[in-house]
C-alpha positions as CSV (number, residue, x, y, z in Angstrom):
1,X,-27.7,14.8,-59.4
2,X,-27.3,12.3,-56.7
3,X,-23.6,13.3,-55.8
4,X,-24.8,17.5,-55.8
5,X,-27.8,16.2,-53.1
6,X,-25.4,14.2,-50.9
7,X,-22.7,17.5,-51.0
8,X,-25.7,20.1,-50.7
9,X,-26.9,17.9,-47.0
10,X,-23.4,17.5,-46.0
11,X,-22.6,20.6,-46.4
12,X,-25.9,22.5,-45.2
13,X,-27.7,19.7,-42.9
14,X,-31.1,18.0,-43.2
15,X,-34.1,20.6,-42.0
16,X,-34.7,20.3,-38.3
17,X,-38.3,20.1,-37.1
18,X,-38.3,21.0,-33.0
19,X,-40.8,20.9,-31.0
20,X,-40.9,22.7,-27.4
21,X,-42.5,20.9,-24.9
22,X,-42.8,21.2,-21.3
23,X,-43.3,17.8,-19.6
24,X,-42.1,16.3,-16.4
25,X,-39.1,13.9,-17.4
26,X,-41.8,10.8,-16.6
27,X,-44.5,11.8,-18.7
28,X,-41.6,12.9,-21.7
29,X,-40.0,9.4,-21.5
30,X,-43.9,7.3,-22.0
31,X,-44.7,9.8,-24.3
32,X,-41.5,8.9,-26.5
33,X,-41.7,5.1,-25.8
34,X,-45.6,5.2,-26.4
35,X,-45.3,7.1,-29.5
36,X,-42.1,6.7,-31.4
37,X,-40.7,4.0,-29.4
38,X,-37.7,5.8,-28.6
39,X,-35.2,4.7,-25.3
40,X,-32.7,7.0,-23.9
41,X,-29.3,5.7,-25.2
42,X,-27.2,8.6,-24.3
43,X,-27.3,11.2,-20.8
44,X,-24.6,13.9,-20.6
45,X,-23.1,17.5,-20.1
46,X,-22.7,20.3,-22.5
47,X,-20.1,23.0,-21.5
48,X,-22.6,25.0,-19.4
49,X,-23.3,22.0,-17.1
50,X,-26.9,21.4,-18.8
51,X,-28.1,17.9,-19.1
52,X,-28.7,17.0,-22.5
53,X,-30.5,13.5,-23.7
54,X,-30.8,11.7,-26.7
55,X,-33.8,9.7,-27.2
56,X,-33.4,6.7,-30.5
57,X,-36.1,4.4,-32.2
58,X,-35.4,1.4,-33.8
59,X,-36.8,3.0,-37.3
60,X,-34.4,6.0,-37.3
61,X,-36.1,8.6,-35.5
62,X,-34.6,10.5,-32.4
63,X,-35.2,13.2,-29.8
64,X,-32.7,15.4,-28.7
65,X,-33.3,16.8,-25.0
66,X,-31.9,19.5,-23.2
């Protein structure tokens, strides 16, 4: 059972919750630190020139920005 759960979330992906918010980059940033305490460990470009961010917590969480 164990080896059919690992293929079935390789092979199809854990559920993604997102959330759409609209904050200035400031306020976004406390928010995460305040209440996740996720840092920004990763700033770059996808192919259409659009910043993305990725936002980590020592206990496994993480925000993805774009």
């Amino acid at each position: 059972m164990r080896l059919f759960l690992s293929v079935a979330f390789i092979a199809f992906g854990f559920p993604a919750f997102a959330i759409e918010r609209c904050l200035p980059h400031d306020e976004m940033a406390k928010f995460l630190a305040d209440q996740f305490q996720e840092q920004q460990r990763f700033v770059g470009l996808d192919q259409g020139g659009n910043m993305l961010e990725r936002w980590f917590s020592p206990g496994g969480t993480f925000t993805l920005n774009k």
